[in-house]
C-alpha positions as MATLAB code, in Angstrom:
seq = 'XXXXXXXXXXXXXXXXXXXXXXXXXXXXXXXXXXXXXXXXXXXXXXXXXXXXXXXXXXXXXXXXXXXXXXXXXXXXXXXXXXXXXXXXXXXXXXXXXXXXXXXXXXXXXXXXXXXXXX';
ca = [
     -10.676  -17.792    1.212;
      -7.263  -16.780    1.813;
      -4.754  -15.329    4.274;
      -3.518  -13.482    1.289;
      -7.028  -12.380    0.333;
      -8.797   -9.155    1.327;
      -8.372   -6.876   -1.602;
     -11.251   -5.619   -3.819;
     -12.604   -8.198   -7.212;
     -10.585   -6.817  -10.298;
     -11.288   -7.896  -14.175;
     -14.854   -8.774  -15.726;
     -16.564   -9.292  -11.706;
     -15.298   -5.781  -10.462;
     -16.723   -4.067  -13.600;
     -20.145   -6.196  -13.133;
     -20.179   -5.204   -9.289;
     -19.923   -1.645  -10.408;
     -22.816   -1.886  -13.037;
     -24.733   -3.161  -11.234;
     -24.849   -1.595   -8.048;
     -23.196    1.492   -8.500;
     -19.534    0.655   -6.803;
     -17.185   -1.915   -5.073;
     -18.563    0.130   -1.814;
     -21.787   -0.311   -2.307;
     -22.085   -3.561   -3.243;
     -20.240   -4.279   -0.144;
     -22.586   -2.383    2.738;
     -25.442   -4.030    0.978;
     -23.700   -7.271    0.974;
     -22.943   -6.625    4.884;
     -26.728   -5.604    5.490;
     -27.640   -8.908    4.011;
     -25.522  -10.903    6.358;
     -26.384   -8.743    9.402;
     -30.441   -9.744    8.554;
     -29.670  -13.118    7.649;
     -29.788  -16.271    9.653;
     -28.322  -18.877    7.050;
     -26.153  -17.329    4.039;
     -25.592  -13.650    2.414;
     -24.674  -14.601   -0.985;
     -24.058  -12.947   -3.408;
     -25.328  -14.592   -7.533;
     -25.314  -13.902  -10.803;
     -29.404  -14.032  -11.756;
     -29.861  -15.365  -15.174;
     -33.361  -13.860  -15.705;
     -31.901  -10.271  -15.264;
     -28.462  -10.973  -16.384;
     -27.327   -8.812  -12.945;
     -25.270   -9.371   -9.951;
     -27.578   -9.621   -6.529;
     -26.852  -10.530   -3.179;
     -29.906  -12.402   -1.498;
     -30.797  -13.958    1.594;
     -30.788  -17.284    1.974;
     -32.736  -18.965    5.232;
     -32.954  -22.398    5.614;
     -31.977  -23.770    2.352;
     -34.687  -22.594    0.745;
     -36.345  -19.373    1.958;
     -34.767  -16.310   -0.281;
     -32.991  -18.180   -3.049;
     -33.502  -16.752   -6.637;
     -34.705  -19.200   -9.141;
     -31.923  -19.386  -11.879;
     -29.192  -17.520   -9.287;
     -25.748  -19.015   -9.659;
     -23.999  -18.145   -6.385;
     -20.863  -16.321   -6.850;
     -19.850  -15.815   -3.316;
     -21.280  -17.001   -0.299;
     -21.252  -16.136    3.885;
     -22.122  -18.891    6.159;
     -23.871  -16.675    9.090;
     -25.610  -19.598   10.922;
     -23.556  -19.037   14.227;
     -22.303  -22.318   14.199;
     -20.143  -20.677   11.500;
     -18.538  -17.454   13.544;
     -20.202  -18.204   17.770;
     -17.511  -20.241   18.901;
     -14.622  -17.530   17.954;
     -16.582  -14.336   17.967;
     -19.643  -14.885   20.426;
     -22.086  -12.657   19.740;
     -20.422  -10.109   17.545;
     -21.508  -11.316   13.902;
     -20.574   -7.843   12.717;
     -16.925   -8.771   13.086;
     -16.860  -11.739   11.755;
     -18.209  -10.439    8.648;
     -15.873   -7.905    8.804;
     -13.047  -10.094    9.002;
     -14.306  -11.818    6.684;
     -14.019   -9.218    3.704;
      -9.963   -9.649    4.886;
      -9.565  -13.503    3.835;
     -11.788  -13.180    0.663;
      -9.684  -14.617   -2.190;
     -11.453  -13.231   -5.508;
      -9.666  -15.871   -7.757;
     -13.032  -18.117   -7.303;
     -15.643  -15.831   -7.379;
     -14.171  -14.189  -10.347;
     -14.566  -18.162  -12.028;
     -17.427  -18.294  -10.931;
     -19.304  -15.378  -12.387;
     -17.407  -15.961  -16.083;
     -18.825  -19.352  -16.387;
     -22.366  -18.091  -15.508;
     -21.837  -15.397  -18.167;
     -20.381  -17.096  -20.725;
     -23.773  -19.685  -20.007;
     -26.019  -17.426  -19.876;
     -25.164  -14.315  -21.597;
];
């Protein structure tokens, strides 16, 4: 995260995203539907049985994680992560959040699951 962050992936991770579910866009509102149904993390991982980018749900620690998914990016949505400054409005704060995203460590992220796994 970053006050500088906000703009789209670029390099290897953008081209994956766009494989993989079609475009940046995409990716994105399905990301954003997974954090609206969520109640602990929207995350998005790289899933080394399918060698594909998917963004889960993740309840509780251990309800909707992907065996062999290496988390590339993740959203806290438990509201003890956005109630205090947003109230009820999750919706912004997830919005907001795509503005502070610094790609950078995400980008790491998925290369070192590749380069394992690939």
């Amino acid at each position: 995260m970053s006050p500088e962050g906000g703009d789209e992936p670029e390099g290897e991770l953008a081209d994956r995203i766009e494989e993989d579910f079609g475009s940046y866009e995409a990716w994105k509102g399905e990301f954003e539907a997974a954090a609206s149904a969520a109640s602990g993390w929207a995350l998005l991982v790289y899933d080394t049985f399918s060698n594909q980018l998917r963004n889960v749900v993740v309840d509780k620690h251990d309800q909707g994680a992907i065996w062999g998914g290496h988390p590339v990016l993740a959203l806290d949505v438990w509201e003890h992560s956005y109630y205090h400054d947003y109230g009820p409005a999750r919706g912004e704060f997830v919005d907001n959040f795509f503005e502070v995203v610094d790609w950078e460590e995400p980008s790491d992220r998925y290369e070192q699951a590749v380069e394992l796994f690939e």
